[in-house]
N, C-alpha and C positions, 0 to 999 in steps of 0.2 A: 504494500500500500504506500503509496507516493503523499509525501506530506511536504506544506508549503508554508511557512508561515508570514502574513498580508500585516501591513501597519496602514491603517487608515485614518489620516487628519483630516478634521476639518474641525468648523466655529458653528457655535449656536448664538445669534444673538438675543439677549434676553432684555424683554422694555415691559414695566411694569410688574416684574417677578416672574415672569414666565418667557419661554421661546423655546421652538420646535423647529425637527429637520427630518426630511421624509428622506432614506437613505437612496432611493429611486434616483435624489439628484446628484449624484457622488457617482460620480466615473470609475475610481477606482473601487465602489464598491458589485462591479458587474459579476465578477470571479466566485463572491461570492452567494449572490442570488443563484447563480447556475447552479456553483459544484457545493455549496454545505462545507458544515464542519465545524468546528468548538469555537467560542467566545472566549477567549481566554486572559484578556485582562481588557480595565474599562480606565480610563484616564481622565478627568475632567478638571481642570484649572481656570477661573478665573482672574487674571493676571494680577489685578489691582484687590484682590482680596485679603480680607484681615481674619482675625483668629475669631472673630465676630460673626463674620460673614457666612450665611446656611443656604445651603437648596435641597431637593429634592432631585433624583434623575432615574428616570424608568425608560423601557423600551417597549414597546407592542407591535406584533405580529401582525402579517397582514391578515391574518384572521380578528382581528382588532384585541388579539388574550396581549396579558400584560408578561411578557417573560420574563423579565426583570426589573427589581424595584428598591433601591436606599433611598428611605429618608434621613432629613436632617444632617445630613454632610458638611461638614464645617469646614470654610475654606475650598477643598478639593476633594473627589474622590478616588482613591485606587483600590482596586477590588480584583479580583482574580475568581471569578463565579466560573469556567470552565461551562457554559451553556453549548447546548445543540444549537446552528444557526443556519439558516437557510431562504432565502427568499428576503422579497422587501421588510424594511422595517422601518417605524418612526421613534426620534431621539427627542424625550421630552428633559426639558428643566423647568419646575415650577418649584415657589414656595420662595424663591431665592429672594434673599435677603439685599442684595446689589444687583443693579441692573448693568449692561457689558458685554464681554465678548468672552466666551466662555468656551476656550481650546481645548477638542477631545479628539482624544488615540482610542482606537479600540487593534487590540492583536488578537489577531485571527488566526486560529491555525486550521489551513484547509486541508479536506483528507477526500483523496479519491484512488 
């Protein structure tokens, strides 16, 4: 079995405590709508954030289920959930305590 492992960047921006990003519009996310494979770490950074600063960041399936879900994240999050993943998805942030530009990695590792 052939394994790949994908880093995919992109921003969310959040106004009024919330912002969303449908992974559809990520180019480099094509590879993994086809072929599937694990969620293996989640990254989320808002640059200008203090020890203060909270959100919320979930995923949902294009079945509209929620696959993934921390609350209350202080600052950033990193997580290592190891999820099954396949097909579109949407990347929410709500809750957030700072509105901004909020940089996230997800590592992928693809397996076919």
């Amino acid at each position: 079995m052939a394994k790949t492992i994908r880093s995919i960047t992109t921003t969310i921006t959040v106004s009024s405590g919330a912002g969303s990003l449908a992974t559809s519009t990520i180019d480099s996310w094509r590879p993994i709508r086809d072929a599937g494979g694990w969620l293996e770490q989640i990254i989320v950074q808002e640059r200008g954030a203090s020890s203060e600063d909270t959100f919320d960041f979930y995923t949902i399936n294009a079945n509209a289920n929620v696959n993934y879900r921390r609350r209350g994240n202080t600052q950033e999050l990193i997580d290592s959930p190891h999820i099954p993943i396949r097909g579109d998805y949407t990347l929410y942030i709500e809750n957030a305590t700072r509105d901004g530009t909020y940089n996230i990695e997800l590592l992928f590792r693809e397996e076919w």
